[in-house]
Each structure stands twice: as structure tokens, then as C-alpha cells.
C-alpha positions in Angstrom: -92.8 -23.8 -10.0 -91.2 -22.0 -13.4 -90.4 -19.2 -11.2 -89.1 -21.0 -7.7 -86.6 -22.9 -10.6 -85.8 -19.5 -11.8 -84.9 -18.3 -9.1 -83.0 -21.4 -7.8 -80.9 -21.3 -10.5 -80.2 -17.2 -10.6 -79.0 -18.0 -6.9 -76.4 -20.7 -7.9 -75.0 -18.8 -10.6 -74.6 -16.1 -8.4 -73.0 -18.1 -6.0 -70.9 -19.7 -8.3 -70.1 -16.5 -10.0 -69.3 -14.8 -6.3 -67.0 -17.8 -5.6 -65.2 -17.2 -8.6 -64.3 -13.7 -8.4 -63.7 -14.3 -4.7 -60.9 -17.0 -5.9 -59.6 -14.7 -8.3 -58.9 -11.3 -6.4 -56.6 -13.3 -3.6 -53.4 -11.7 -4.5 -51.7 -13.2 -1.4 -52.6 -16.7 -2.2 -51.4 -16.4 -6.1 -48.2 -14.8 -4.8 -47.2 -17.4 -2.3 -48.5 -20.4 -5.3 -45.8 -18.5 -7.3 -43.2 -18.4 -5.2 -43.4 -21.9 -4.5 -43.1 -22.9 -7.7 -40.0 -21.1 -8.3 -38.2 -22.3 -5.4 -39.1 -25.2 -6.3 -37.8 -25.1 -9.6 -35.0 -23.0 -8.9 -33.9 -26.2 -6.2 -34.7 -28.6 -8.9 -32.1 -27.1 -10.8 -29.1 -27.5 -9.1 -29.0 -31.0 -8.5 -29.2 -30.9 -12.8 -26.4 -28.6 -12.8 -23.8 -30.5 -10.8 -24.8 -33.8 -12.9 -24.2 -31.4 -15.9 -21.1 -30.2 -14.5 -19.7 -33.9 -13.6 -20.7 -34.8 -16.4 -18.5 -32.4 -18.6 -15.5 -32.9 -15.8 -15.9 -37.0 -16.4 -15.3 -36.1 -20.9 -12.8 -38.3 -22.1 -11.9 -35.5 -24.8 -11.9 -32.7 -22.6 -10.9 -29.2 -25.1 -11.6 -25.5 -25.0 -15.8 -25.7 -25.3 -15.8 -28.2 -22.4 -13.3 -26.2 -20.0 -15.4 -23.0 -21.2 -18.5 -24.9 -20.3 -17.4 -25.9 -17.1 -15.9 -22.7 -15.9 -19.4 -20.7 -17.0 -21.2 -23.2 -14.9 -19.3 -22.9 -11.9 -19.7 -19.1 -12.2 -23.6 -19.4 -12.3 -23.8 -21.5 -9.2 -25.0 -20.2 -6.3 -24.1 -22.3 -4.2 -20.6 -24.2 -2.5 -19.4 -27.1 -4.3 -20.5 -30.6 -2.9 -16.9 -32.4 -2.0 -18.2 -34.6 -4.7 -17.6 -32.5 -7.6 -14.2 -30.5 -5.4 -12.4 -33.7 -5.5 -12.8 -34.7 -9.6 -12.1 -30.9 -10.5 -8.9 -30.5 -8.5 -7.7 -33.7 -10.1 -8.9 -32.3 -13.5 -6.8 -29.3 -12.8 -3.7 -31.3 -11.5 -4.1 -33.8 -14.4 -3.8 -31.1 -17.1 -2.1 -28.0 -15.6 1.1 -29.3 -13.9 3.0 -30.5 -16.9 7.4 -30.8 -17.6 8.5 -27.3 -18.7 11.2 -27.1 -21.3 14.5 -26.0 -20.9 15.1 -22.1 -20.6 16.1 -20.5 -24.4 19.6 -19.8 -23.9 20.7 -17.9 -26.8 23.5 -18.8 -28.8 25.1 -16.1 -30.9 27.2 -13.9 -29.2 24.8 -10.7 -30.0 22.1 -12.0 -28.4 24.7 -13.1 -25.4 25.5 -9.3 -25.2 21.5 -8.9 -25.2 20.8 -11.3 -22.8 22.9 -9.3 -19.6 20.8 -10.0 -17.0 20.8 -6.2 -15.7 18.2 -5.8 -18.9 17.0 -9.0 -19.9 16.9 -11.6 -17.2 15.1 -14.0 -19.3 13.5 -14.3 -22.9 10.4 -14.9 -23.1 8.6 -17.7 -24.8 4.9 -17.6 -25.3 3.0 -21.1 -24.7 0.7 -22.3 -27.6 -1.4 -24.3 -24.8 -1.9 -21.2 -23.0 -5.8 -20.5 -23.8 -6.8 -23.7 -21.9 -4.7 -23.3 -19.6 -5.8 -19.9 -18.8 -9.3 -21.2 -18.2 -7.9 -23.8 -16.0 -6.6 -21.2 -13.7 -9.9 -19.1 -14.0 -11.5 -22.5 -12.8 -9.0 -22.8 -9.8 -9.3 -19.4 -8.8 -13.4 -19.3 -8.6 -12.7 -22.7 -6.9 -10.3 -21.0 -4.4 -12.8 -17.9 -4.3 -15.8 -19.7 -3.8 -15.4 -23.1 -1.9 -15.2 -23.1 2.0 -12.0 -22.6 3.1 -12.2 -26.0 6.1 -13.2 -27.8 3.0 -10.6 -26.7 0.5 -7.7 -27.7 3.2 -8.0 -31.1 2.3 -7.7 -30.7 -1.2 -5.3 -28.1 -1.9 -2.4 -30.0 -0.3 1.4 -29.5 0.3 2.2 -31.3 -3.5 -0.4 -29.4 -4.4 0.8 -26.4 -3.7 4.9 -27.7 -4.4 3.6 -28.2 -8.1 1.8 -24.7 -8.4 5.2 -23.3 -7.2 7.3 -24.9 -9.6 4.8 -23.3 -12.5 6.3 -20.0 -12.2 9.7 -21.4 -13.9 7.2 -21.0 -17.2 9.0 -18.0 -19.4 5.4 -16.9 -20.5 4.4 -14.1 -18.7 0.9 -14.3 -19.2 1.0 -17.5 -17.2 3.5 -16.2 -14.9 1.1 -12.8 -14.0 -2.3 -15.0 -13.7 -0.6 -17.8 -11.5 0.6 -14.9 -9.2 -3.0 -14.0 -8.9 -4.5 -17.5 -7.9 -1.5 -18.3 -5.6 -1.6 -15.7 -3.4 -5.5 -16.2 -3.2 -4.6 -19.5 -2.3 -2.6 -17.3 0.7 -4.8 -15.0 2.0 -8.0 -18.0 2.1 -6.2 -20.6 3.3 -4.7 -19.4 6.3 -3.7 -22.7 7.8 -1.1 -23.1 4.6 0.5 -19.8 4.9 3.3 -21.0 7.1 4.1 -24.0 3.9 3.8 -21.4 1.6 6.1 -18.9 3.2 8.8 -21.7 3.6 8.6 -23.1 0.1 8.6 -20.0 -1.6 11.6 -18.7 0.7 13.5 -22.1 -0.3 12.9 -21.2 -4.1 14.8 -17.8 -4.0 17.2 -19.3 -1.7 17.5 -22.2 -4.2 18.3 -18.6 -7.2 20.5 -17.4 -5.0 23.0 -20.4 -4.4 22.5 -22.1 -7.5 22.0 -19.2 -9.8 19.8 -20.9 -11.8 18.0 -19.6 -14.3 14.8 -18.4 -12.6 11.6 -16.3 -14.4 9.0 -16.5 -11.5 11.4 -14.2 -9.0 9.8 -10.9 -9.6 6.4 -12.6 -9.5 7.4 -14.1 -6.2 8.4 -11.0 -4.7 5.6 -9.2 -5.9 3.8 -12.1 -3.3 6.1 -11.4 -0.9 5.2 -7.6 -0.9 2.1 -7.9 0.1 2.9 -10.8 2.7 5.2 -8.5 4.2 3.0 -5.6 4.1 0.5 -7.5 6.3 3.5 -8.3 9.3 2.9 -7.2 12.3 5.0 -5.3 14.7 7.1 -6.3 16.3 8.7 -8.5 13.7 9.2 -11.9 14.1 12.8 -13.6 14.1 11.5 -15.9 11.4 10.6 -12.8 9.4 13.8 -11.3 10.3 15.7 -14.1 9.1 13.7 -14.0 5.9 15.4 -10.2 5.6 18.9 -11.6 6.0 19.5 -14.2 4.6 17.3 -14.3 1.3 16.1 -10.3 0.3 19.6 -8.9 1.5 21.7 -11.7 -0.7 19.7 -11.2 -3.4 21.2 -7.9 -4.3 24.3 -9.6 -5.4 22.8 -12.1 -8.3 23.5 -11.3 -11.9 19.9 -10.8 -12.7 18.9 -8.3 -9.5 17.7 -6.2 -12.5 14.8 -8.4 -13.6 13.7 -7.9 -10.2 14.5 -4.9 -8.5 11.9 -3.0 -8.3 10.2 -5.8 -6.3 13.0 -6.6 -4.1 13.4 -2.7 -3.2 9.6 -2.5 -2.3 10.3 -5.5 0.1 13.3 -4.3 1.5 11.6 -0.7 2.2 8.4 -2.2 3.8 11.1 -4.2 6.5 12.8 -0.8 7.2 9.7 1.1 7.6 8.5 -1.6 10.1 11.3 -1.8 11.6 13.6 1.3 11.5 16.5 -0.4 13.3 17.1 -3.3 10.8 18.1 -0.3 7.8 21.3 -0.3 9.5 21.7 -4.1 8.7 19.8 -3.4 4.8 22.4 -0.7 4.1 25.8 -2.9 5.5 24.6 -5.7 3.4 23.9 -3.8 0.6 27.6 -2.6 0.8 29.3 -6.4 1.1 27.8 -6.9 -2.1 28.7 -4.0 -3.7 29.2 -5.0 -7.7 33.2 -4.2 -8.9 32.3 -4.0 -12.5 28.4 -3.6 -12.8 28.2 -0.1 -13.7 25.0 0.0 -14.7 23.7 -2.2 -10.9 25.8 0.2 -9.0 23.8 3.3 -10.4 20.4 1.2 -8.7 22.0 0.0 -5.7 23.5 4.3 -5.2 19.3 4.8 -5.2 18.4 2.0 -3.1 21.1 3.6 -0.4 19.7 7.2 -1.1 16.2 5.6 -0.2 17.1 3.8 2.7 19.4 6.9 4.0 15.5 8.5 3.9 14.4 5.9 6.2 17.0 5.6 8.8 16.6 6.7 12.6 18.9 9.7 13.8 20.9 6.9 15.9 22.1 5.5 13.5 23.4 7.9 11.4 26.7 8.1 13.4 27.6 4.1 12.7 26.7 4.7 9.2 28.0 7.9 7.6 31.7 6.7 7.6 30.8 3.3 5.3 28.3 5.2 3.2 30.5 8.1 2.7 33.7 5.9 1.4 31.4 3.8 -0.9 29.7 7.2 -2.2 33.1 9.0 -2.9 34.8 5.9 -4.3 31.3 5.9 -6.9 32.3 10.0 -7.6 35.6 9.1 -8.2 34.3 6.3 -11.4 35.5 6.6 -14.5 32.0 5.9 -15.9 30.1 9.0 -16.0 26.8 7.6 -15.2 28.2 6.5 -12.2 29.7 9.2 -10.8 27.0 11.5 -11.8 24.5 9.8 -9.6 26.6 9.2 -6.4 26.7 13.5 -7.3 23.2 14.0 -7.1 23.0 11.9 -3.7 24.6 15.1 -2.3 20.9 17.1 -3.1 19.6 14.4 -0.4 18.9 16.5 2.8 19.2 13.4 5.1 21.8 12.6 3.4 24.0 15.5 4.0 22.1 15.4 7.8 23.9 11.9 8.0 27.4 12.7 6.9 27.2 16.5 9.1 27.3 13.8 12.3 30.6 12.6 11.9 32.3 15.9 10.2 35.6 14.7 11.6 36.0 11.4 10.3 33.9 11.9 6.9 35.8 15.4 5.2 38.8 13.9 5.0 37.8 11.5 2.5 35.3 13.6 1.0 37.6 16.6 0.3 40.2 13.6 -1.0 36.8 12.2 -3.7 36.5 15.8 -4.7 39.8 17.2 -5.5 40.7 14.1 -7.5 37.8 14.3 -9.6 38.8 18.1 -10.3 42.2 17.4 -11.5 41.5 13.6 -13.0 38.0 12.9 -14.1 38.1 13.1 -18.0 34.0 13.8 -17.9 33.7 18.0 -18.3 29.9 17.2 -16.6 31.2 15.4 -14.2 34.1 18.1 -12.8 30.8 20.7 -13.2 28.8 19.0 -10.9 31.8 18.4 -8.6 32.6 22.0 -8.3 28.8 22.6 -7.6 29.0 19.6 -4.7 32.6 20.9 -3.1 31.0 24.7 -2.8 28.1 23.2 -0.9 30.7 20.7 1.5 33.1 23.7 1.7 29.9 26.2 3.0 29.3 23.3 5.7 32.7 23.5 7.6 35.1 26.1 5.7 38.1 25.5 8.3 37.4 21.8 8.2 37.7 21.9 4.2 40.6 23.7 4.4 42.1 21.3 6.8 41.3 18.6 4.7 42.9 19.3 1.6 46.4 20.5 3.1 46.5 16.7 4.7 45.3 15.9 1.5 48.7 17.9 0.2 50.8 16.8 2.6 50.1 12.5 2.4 50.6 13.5 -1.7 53.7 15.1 -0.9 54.5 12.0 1.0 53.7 10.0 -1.6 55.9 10.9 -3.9 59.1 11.1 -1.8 58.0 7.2 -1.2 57.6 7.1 -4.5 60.8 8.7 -5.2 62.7 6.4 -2.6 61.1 3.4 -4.5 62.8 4.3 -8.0 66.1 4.8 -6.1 66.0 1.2 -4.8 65.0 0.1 -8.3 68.0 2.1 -9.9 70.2 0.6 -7.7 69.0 -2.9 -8.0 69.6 -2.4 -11.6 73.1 -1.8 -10.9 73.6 -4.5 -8.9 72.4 -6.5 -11.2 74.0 -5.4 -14.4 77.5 -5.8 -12.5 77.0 -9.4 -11.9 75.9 -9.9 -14.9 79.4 -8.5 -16.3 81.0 -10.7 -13.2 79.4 -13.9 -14.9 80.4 -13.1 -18.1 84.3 -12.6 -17.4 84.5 -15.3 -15.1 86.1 -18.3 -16.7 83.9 -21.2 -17.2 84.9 -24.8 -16.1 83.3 -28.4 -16.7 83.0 -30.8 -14.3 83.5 -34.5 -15.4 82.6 -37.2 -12.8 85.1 -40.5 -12.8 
């Protein structure tokens, strides 16, 4: 019996101990146990993070910690935002980030007047105190705009919406100016149902500079948008783009402040022409009606923007353009400011230039040879007459006989000049005459006084 109950038990610890060891080595049932539970946990949580998250959004005394909170914990989520928590954070951005700007700072003294030409300073700048929060409140839009689902954001990033976010870039800090330019064209390229708003609003605004001429700090930032929109046309054009051309980026080489932005608005202009080779013809005669008559300094850019476009002009068109180019480049060599004339010089090292004007030699030397034989007799720069001299050898190797030609009509219509001029001072002299022996008529003529009864 002491041994059957030995053995008895020996077998149920064996048993037991065999079960055991069988339960622990099953590395595919502990795995699966594991991942459960981390799923599960790992669901769990999100449900505490969006309560967290409304819960931070719903503050009374919302400040930096709470937008910082809120903008870490919409960066951890993996997950789309329920419309439950889109809806109270876009009016949480709406509440604190569209706001009244102040008044542009117009300076007063007449230095800072002379400082404030808009060729070189468009606009001062004022930094924002606010703008810590309120550059997490764009961070927040734009992981919004990054993240949510585009069918879902429609309905919350409407047209007043998007009117107010337009009417942020009047702000004269840059900062906010340079990270709203960020989020709104975003806003562009994932809403795709907007874009047609969006190009019509923004369109409006720079029409709305160029009428009004309105102080305006967002314009470069908004062409800077419009650069890449453009960029992204297809070809053919459409007339709506077209239009776009004409009558905003074309007129907008005539406001006082083209300088602030005219590195943008060139960029635009080019990507149109290289799109479109036929519409440089239009670029460079609108470029020409709103030629400055005392900017020296904006006709030394618009002289580059010409010598750019000239680079991107079809051959057919370089017959229709070379006369109007040629008189507004010779009348810019014949300026009494240096700077001036000196780069409407350099225009001549231009190969397509000097392609262009070689199409129409007839009509063109004339008033060429005219541009540079009164700068070598008149122009009181000595750099000016040197780089003339090296400009006429070059136009006088092109067409020697033509040259010559040239400036004997240029003699000749000088000679006739002056014998009209001549003929003028006769007329005068004897106008004089006249006068001076009526005056002498008057004065011995006996006066009478007439009485009435």
C-alpha cells in the first residue's frame, strides 16, 4: 500500500510538473496574449485622448501650456479627428486667431518719408507681442489641414473661413505673414474643391492694391502663392488664367511699391511666358504702357525684366517687337542718370537681344545710331560715353553702310533743325518789332476821356 501511494503520487507530480512546463514553452500562445493586450490598451487610449483633448479645447483660460498641450496631442494621434472634436477646434482657431489689425505705421518725419520709398521699403515692419500663441495656433491649423480628411474638412473650412485667413496677411509681422503663407496654400493643394474661391479672392485682393493703392504687406506672400499655382497650369492656358495675366500681374508693374514684390511678380510673369510663348508679346507691351517717367531706380528692374523676357520670346515675334523695345532702350541710353543708362548698355551683351533688333535693321538704326551719337557728344557720365563707344563699334560691325546711312540722316534732320530753329528766332525778332512800335504808337497817341450824359 506505502509503495502503490508512492508511486501514485510520483505520477501526479509528474503530470502536474509535465503540464507545467508544457504551458510554459508555448511561445505562440504568450505572443498572441501579448498582443492582445496591447491592442487593447493601445484602443483604450484614444477614446482618453480625445476626452483629454476636448477637454483642454473646452478651458475657459486657454494660454500658452494649453495651446502647447493641445497641439502635442494632436501630433501624437494616430488617427483622423472625430467631427466632434474638428468642429470645437476650428472655432477655437476662428475665436482667437482672426482678430482687428491696427492701422499700418505711417511714419511721420520727413527722413523716414524719404526711407519709406516704396522701391526699398514697401512697408515697416511691426512685430506682434501675441505672436507665440498665435504661432501655435497656425501649427494647430496646419496638422489639422495635414491630417483630417479632406471630404470632411470641406465643411469646416468655409468661404468666411477662408475670407478671414485672407485678410491675415495685411499683418506687418513677417513671421506671421511667412507661416500663414505656409498653411494657406496647404489649405490649396488639399482642398481641391476650394481652389476656384481661393483663386478668385486672392485675385480680388491684388486687384483691390492695384486700384486702391492701399497699403498692402501680404503681396509678395500672395504671389509667392500664386507661383506655385501657376507653376501647376496646364497647357493650353485657360482664358480665366489668361485674364489673370492681364489684367492683375501685368498692372502691377506700375504700383509704387512693385519693389517690395518684384521678384515674385517676375517669377509669375516668366512661368506665363514659358507656358505660353505667344502671351510675352503682350508681357513686354504692357510692360512698356507702364513704363515709370521718374523712377530711376524701377526702370533699371523693369530694363531686366525686358532683357529676360527678350530671352523667352519666339522668333515670330521678334519683328512686331524690336521697333518698341528698341525706342524704349535708346531713350533709357540716352538718361541722364548713369545707373540707367548703363544698364539699358549692357542689354546690348544680350545675344537675343541683338538677334531681335538684326530683324528689323531698317527701321531700328535709325534710332539707334540717333541714341548713340547723342550720348557721345551730350552724356556728362565719362563711363557712360566708354561703354557707348564699345556698344556703337559692335552696331557699326553689324551693318557698316547702314550706320553710315544713319548718322548722315541723323546730320541732315540736325541741319534741318536748326534752320527751323533759326526761322523761329526770325519770327520772334520781328514780333518784337512789331511790338515795340505799337507800344511807341500808344504812347504818342493822344489820350481822350469819355464822359457819358
Amino acid at each position: 500500500m506505502m509503495m502503490m501511494g508512492i508511486h501514485r503520487s510520483n505520477t501526479i507530480t509528474t503530470t502536474t510538473t509535465s503540464s507545467s512546463s508544457s504551458s510554459s514553452y508555448s511561445p505562440k500562445k504568450n505572443s498572441i496574449t501579448l498582443q492582445f493586450l496591447f491592442d487593447k490598451d493601445k484602443v483604450s487610449s484614444i477614446p482618453n485622448k480625445n476626452e483629454h483633448l476636448l477637454s483642454l479645447i473646452s478651458h475657459q483660460d486657454l494660454n500658452h501650456h494649453h495651446l502647447t498641450t493641445i497641439l502635442s496631442t494632436l501630433k501624437s494621434l494616430k488617427t483622423p479627428l472625430p467631427i466632434s472634436l474638428l468642429h470645437p477646434l476650428i472655432s477655437l482657431i476662428s475665436t482667437h486667431l482672426f482678430r482687428p489689425l491696427p492701422p499700418y505705421s505711417i511714419p511721420n518725419s520727413p527722413k523716414e518719408q524719404e526711407l519709406q520709398d516704396p522701391i526699398l521699403i514697401p512697408t515697416f515692419s511691426l512685430l506682434s507681442p501675441t505672436w507665440p500663441n498665435l504661432q501655435i495656433l497656425y501649427q494647430i491649423l496646419l496638422q489639422l489641414v495635414t491630417t483630417s480628411d479632406p471630404t470632411t474638412l470641406k465643411h469646416l473650412i468655409t468661404h468666411p473661413f477662408l475670407l478671414k485667413l485672407l485678410t491675415l496677411f495685411r499683418s506687418e509681422d513677417p513671421r506671421e505673414r511667412e507661416t500663414l503663407k505656409n498653411v494657406y496654400h496647404k489649405i490649396y493643394s488639399k482642398l481641391t474643391s476650394q481652389r476656384p474661391f481661393m483663386r478668385k479672392t486672392m485675385s480680388d485682393a491684388l486687384l483691390n492694391y492695384i486700384t486702391e493703392r492701399e497699403y498692402h504687406c501680404g503681396v509678395a506672400e500672395l504671389l509667392e502663392i500664386w507661383g506655385t499655382i501657376i507653376d501647376g497650369f496646364g497647357v493650353p492656358l485657360k482664358e480665366e488664367h489668361r485674364l489673370f495675366l492681364m489684367r492683375v500681374l501685368i498692372p502691377m508693374h506700375k504700383t509704387k511699391g512693385v519693389g517690395g514684390y518684384y521678384r515674385e511678380l517676375v517669377y509669375c510673369v516668366t512661368q506665363f511666358v514659358q507656358k505660353e510663348p505667344m502671351l510675352g508679346g503682350v508681357v513686354v507691351r504692357g510692360i512698356l504702357r507702364y513704363w515709370p517717367v521718374s523712377n530711376c531706380q524701377k526702370e533699371v528692374l523693369l530694363i531686366g525684366e525686358l532683357e529676360e523676357l527678350v530671352e523667352n520670346l519666339e522668333a515670330d515675334q521678334y519683328r512686331n517687337l524690336a521697333l518698341p523695345l528698341c525706342i524704349r532702350i535708346t531713350k533709357c541710353i540716352n538718361s541722364w542718370n548713369s545707373q540707367v543708362a548703363e544698364r539699358a548698355l549692357y542689354v546690348w551683351n544680350n545675344e537675343q537681344f541683338v538677334k531681335m533688333a538684326s530683324t528689323a535693321m531698317a527701321e531700328v538704326f535709325p534710332i539707334i545710331v540717333e541714341g548713340m551719337e547723342k550720348n557721345l557728344k551730350w552724356h556728362w557720365s565719362k563711363s557712360v560715353k566708354q561703354l557707348t563707344q564699345n556698344v556703337k563699334v559692335m552696331v557699326e560691325d553689324m551693318d557698316p553702310a547702314l550706320y553710315s546711312k544713319g548718322v548722315e540722316d541723323m546730320k541732315a534732320k540736325e541741319a534741318e533743325a536748326q534752320k527751323d530753329d533759326m526761322k523761329r528766332k526770325e519770327r520772334w525778332e520781328r514780333i518784337e518789332i512789331m511790338a515795340a512800335q505799337n507800344k511807341r504808337l500808344l504812347n504818342n497817341s493822344p489820350h481822350y476821356v469819355c464822359v457819358s450824359h
